[in-house]
Backbone as numpy.savetxt, mean C-alpha at the origin, in Angstrom:
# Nx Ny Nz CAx CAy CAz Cx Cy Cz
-12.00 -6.02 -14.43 -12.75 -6.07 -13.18 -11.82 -6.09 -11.97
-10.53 -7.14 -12.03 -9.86 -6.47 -10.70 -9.14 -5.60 -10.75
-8.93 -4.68 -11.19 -8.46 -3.52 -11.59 -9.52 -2.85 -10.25
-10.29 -2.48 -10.93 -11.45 -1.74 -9.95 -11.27 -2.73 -8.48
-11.53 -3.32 -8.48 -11.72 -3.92 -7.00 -10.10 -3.57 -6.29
-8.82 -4.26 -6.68 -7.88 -3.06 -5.98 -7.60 -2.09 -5.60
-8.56 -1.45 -6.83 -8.21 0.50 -6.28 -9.35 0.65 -5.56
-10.52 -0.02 -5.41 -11.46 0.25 -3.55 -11.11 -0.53 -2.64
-9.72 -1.59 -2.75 -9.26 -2.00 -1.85 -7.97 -0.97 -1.40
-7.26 -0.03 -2.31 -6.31 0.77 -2.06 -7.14 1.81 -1.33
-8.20 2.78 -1.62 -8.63 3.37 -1.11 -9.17 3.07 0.43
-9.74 1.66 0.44 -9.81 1.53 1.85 -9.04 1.33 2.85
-7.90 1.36 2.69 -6.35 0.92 3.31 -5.87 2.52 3.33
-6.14 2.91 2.30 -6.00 4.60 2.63 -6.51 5.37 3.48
-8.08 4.97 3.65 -8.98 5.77 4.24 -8.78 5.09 6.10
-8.26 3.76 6.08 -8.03 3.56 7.32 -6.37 4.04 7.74
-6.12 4.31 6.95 -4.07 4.55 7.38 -3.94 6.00 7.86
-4.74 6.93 7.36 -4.40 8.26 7.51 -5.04 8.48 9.01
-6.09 8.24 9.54 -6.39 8.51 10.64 -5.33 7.64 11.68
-4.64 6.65 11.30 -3.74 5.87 12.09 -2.55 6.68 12.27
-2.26 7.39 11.30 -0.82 8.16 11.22 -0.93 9.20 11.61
-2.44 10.05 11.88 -2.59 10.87 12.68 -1.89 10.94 14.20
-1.98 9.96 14.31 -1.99 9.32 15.92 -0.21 9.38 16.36
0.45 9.34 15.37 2.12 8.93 15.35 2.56 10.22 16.18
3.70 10.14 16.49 4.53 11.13 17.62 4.47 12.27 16.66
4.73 13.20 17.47 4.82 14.88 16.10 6.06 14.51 15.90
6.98 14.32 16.33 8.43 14.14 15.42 8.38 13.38 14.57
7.90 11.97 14.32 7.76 11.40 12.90 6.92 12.08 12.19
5.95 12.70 12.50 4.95 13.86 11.20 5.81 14.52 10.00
6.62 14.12 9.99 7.55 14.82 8.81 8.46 13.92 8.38
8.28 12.55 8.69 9.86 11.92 8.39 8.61 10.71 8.09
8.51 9.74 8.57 8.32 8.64 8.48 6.71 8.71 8.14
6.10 9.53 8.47 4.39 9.55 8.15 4.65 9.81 6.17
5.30 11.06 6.54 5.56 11.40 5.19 6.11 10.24 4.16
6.65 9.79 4.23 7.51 8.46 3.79 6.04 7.15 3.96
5.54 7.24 4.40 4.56 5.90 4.30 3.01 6.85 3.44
2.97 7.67 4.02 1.87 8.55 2.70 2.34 8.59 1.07
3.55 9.30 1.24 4.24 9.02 -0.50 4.15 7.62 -1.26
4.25 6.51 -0.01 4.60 5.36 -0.83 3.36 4.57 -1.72
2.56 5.01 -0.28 0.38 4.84 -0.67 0.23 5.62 -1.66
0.69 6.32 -1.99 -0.12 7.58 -3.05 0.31 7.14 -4.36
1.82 6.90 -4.48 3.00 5.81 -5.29 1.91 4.41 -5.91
1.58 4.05 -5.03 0.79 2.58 -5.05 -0.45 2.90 -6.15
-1.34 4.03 -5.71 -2.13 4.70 -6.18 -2.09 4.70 -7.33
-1.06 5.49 -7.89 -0.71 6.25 -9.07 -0.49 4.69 -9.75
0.09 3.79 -9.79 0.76 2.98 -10.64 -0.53 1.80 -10.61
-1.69 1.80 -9.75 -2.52 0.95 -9.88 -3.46 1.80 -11.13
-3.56 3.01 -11.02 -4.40 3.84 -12.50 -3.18 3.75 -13.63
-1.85 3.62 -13.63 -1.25 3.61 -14.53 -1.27 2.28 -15.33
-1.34 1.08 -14.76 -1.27 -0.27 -15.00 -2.41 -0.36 -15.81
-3.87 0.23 -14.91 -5.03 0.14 -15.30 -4.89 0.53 -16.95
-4.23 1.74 -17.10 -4.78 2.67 -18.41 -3.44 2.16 -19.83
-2.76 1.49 -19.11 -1.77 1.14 -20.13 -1.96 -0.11 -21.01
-0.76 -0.53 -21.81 -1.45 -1.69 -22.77 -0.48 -2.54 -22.05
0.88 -1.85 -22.21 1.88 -3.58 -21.77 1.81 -2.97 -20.34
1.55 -4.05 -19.74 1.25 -3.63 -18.40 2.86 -4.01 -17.16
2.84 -5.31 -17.88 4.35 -5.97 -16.58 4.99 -4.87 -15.70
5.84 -4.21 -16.39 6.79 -3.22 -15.86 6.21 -2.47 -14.52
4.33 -1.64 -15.25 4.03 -1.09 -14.21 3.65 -1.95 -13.22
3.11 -3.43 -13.26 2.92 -3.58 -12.40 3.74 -4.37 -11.11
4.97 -4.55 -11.57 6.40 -4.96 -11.25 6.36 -3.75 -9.89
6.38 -2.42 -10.48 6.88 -1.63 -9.75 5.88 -1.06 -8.60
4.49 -1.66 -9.15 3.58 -1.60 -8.48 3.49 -2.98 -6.65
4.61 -4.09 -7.56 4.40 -4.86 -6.39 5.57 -4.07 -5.35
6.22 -3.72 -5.91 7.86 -3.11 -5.23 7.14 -1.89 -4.06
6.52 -0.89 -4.24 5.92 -0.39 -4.13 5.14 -1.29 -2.10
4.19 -2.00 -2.95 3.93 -2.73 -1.78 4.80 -3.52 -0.87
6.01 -3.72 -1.08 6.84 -4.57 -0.44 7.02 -3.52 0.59
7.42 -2.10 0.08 7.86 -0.76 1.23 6.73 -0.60 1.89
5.56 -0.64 1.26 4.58 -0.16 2.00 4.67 -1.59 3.66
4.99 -2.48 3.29 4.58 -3.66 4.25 6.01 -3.33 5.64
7.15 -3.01 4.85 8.09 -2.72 5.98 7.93 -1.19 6.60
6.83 -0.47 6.08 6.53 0.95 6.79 5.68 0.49 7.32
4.78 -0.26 7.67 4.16 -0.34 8.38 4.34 -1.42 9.46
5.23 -2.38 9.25 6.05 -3.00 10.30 6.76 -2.39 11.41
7.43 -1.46 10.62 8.77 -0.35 11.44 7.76 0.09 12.34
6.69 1.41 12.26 5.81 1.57 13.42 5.84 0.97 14.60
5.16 -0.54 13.96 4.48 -0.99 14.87 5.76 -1.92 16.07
6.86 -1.68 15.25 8.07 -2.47 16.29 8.22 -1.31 17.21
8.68 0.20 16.45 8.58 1.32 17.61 7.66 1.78 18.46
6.65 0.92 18.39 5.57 1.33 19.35 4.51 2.53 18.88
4.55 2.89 18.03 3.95 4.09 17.28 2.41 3.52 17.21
2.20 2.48 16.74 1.17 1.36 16.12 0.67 0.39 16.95
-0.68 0.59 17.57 -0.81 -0.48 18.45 -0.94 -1.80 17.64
-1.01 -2.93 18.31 -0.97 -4.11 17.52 -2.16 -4.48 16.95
-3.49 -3.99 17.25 -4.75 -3.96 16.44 -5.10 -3.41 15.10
-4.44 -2.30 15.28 -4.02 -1.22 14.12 -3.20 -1.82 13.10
-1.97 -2.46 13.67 -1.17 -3.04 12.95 -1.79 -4.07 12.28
-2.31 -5.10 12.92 -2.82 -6.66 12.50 -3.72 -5.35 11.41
-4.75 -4.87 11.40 -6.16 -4.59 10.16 -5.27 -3.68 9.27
-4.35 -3.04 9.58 -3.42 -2.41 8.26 -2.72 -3.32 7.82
-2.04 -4.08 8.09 -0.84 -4.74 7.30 -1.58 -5.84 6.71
-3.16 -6.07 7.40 -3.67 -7.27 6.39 -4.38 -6.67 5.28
-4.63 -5.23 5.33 -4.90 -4.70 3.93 -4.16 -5.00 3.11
-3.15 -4.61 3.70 -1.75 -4.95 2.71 -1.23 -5.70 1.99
-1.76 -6.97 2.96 -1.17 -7.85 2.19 -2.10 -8.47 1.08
-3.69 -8.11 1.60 -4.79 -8.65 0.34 -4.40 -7.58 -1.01
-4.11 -6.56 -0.56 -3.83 -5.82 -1.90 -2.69 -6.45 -2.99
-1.42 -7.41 -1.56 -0.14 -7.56 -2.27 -0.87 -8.99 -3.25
-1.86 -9.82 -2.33 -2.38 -10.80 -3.23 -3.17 -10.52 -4.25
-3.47 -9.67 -4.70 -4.19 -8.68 -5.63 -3.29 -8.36 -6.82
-2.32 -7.78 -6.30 -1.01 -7.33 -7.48 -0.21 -8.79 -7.98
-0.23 -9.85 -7.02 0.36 -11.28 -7.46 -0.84 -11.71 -8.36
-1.89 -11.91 -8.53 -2.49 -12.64 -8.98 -2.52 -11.45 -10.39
-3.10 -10.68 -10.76 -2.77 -9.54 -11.90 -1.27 -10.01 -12.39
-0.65 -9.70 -11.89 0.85 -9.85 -12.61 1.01 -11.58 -13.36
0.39 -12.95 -12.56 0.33 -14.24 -13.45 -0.60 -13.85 -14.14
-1.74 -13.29 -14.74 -2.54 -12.92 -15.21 -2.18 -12.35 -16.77
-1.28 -11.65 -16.30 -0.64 -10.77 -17.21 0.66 -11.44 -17.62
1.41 -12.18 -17.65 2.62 -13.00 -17.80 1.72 -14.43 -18.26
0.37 -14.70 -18.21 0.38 -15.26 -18.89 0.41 -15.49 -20.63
């Protein structure tokens, strides 16, 4: 069951990030948008991989790693001004319910 509830919490952190990164300077459109889309999609992939596997730890190890980048890409923005601070505060607190999401799964699983 939280399996599912992360990945419509990933998706909604998705569905609010991309219209945010719309917004970024055209010179980061290729460097740093790109680099914070890969890392979401990354997140993605390893939350269906965790899901569908048996020993799970590893993926979901790399799944928290994963979120740690995602939390300093979306910091960096918002220090360069790219990110207003409203934007910032409702993205990075996706973030971090997702990161409490992947902590609580991982004692879950180590137990």
């Amino acid at each position: 069951m939280e399996e599912l509830k992360i990945l419509q919490k990933t998706f909604d952190m998705m569905n609010y990030a991309y219209p945010a990164l719309a917004q970024y300077p055209k010179g980061e459109k290729f460097a740093l948008v790109v680099d914070i889309k890969r890392c979401m999609d990354v997140m993605l992939e390893r939350i269906i991989e965790v899901n569908k596997k048996y020993y799970k730890k590893t993926t979901l190890q790399e799944l928290d790693v994963e979120v740690e980048k995602l939390k300093a890409y979306v910091r960096l923005p918002y220090n360069l001004g790219f990110l207003p601070p409203k934007k910032y505060e409702q993205w990075s607190g996706l973030v971090v319910e997702i990161g409490r999401m992947v902590g609580g799964w991982i004692k879950s699983v180590s137990k």
